[in-house]
N, C-alpha and C positions, 0 to 999 in steps of 0.2 A: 537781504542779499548778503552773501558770506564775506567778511574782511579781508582787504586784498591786500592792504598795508605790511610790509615788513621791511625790517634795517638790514643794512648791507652794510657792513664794518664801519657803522656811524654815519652812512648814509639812507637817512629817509625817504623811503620809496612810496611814493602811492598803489603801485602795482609790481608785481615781481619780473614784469615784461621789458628789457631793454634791447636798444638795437644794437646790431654787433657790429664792431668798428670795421672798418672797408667796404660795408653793404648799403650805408644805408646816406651815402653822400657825408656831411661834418652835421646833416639832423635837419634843419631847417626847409634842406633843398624837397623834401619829401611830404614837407607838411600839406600840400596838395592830396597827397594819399592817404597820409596818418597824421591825424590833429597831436602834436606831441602833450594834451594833456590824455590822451587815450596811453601812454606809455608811463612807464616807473622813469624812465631817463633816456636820452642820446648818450651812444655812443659815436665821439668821431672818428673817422679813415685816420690812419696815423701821421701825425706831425714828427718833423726832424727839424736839427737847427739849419740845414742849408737846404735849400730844393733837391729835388731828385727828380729825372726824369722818366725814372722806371726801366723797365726792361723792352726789348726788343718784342715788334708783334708778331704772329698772332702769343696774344698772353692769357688768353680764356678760351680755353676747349670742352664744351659737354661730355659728359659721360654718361652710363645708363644710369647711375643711380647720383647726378649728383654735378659739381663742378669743377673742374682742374682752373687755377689761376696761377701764374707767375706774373705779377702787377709789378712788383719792386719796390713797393712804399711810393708811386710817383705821388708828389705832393709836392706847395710853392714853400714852404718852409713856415719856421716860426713867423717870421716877421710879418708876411701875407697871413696869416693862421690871424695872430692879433690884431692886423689892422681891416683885412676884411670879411672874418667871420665871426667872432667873439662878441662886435658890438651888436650884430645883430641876434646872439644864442641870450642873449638879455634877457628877450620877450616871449626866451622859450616857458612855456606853462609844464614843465618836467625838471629833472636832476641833471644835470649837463655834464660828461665825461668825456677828459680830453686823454686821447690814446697817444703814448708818447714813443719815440724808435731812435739809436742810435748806434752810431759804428763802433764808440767805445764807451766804456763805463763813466764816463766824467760825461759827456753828450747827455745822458739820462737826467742828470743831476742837475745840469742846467737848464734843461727844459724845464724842471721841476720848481726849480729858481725863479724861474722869469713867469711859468704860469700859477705860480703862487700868490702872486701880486694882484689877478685878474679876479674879479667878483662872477663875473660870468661862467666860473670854473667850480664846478663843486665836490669834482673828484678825479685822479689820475689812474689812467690805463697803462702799467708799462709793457709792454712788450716788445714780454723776452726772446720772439723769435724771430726777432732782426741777424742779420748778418752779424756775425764779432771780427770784424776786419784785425784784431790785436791778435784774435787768437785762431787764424785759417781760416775765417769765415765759416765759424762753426755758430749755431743758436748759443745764445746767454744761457738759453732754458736746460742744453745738455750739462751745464756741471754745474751742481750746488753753490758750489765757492763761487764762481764768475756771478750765477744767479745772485747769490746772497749780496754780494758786493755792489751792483746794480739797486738791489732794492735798500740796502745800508744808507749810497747816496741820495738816493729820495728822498727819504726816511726823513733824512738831514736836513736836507732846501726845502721842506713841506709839510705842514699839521694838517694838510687836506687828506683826505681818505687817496688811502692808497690800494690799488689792485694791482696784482701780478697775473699776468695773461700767460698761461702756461703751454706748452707742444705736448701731445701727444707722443712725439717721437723720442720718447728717451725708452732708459731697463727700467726703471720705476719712477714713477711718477709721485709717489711718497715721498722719495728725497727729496726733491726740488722742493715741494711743496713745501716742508720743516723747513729747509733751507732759506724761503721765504719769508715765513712767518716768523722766526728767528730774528730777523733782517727788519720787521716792522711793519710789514705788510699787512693791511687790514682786510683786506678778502683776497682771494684767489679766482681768478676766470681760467675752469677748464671746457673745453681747450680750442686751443687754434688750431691750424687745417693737419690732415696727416698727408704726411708726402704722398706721391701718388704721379703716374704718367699714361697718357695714351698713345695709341697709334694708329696709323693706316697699314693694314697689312700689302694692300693692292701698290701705294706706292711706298712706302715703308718709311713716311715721314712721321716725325711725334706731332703731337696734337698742338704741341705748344712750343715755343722758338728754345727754352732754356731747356727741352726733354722733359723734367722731374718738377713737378710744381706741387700746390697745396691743392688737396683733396678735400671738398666741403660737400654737405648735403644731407639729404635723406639716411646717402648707403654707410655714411660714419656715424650715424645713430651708435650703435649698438658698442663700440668700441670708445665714445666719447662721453658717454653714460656710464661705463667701466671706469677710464681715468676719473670722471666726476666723484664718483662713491670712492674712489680708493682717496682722493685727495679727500672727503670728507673725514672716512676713517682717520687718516694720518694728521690731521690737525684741527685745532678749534676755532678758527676764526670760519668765519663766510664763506661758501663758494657759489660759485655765478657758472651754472652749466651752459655750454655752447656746444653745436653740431646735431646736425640732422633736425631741429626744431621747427614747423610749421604749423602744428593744431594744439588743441586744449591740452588733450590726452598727453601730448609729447611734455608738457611745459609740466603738467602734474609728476610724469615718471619722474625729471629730473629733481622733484622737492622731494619725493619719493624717498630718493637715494642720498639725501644730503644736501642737496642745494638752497640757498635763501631765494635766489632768484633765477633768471633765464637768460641770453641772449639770443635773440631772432635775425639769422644770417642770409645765409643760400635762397631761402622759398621766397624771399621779398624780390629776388630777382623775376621770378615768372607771377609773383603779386605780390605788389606792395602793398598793398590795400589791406593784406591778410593779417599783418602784424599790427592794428589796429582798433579789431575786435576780439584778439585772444583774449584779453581781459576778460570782457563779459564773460565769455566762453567760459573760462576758466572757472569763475563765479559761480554760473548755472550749473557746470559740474560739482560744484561741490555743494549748494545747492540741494540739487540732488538727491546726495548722499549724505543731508542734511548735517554737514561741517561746518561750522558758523565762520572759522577764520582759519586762510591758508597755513598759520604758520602748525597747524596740528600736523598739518600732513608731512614738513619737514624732518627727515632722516624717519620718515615712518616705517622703512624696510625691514623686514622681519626673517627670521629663518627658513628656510624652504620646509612646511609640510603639507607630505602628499594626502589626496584629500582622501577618506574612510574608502571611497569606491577604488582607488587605487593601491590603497594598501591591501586591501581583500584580495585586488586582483594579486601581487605581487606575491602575499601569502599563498594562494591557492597554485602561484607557478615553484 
């Protein structure tokens, strides 16, 4: 069977399959579904220093291709995060990443503080696409500088592996990403949701209380695969693809294009069960196509040429 093992910016993975933070509970709650040694790592829903209680409901509305959520980070804070989930991610049989969220750049830095301390922790998620209350409540992830400064103080309070959880919603997704890795960052996870809204035309209410929310699923495939490859081109450290991922196939394109690894979001919601034999899957595929170890297939994308029966055609028009 083909090798599934590969590093994630100093983080040893058994498999390249992680779960994506706000899907999948803080990891443990799911273990009924997915035995967490079937996974490379948990990722948890994201921790702040004070509770939040989220946003107003309804905060999850379907789409045809996918999910709109305006959640709001609700979570009990660090202090509940330590004292009632941590002792039991111990006995998790996987890599345990704790996703981190705050209002301003020093908030980061002490999360980073305080879960540096914890053995149960084997790597940090920051995400940058919290509100910046300092700066209009715009994403950390839209300007370099802000980003960079965020991932600076981590950097600082932490020898744990550090990942930068990137938006979708910026001009280029290159800069943030240098921005990052500049900054200390040892992988990069693209991407988080793209903005995105629905509506009832009949009563002409949004689908969701805040209008504009995060857009996940199948139908951001193809646009979160794009930020993936461009953030690999633009830098050398790891990157971790997220969006639209639910089969073997999906998990291979994103190594494809440059990714070390995966996260598994949206499809866990109508099965969770699913993201816990991607692995084999993934195996059998390659497999296969007789690859002894996934890490061949990473950044394997190649130049577009059209094949002899195409080029005839073309010549003959």
């Amino acid at each position: 069977m083909a090798s599934l093992s590969v590093d994630c910016g100093g983080l040893a993975l058994r498999n390249p399959i992680l779960s994506a933070s706000g899907t999948f509970g803080h990891g443990l709650e799911m273990q009924h579904f997915a035995a967490p040694h079937s996974l490379g790592a948990l990722v948890s829903k994201t921790v702040t220093l004070k509770p939040r209680p989220g946003n107003p409901h309804p905060r999850i509305a379907e789409t045809e291709a996918g999910l709109l959520n305006s959640i709001g980070l609700e979570n009990r804070g660090i202090e509940a995060y330590l004292r009632d989930v941590l002792p039991a991610m111990a006995s998790a049989d996987c890599a345990v990443v704790t996703n981190i969220g705050g209002e301003k750049v020093e908030d980061f830095a002490e999360l980073a503080r305080i879960l540096h301390e914890r053995s149960e922790v084997d790597a940090l998620e920051v995400n940058l696409s919290c509100p910046n209350v300092q700066g209009g409540k715009l994403p950390f992830s839209t300007d370099p500088r802000v980003a960079q400064a965020v991932i600076r103080g981590v950097r600082a309070a932490t020898n744990k592996p550090v990942f930068a959880k990137l938006s979708p919603n910026v001009t280029d997704i290159g800069d943030i990403a240098r921005a990052c890795e500049a900054a200390g960052a040892d992988a990069l996870t693209a991407v988080n949701t793209l903005l995105g809204m629905s509506v009832d035309w009949r009563t002409g209410a949004p689908g969701i209380n805040t209008v504009m929310g995060g857009y996940s699923g199948v139908g951001i495939k193809p646009v979160a695969l794009r930020c993936a490859w461009q953030c690999a081109r633009a830098v050398k450290i790891p990157i971790i693809g997220c969006g639209g991922i639910g089969k073997a196939s999906d998990v291979l394109e994103y190594l494809v294009v440059g990714c070390s690894a995966v996260q598994v979001g949206t499809s866990c919601f109508s099965d969770p069960s699913n993201i816990a034999g991607l692995a084999a899957e993934v195996a059998s595929l390659l497999d296969a196509r007789g690859i002894a170890d996934v890490r061949a297939l990473i950044g394997s994308i190649r130049a577009f040429a059209p094949s002899p029966a195409c080029a005839t055609a073309v010549g003959k028009a």
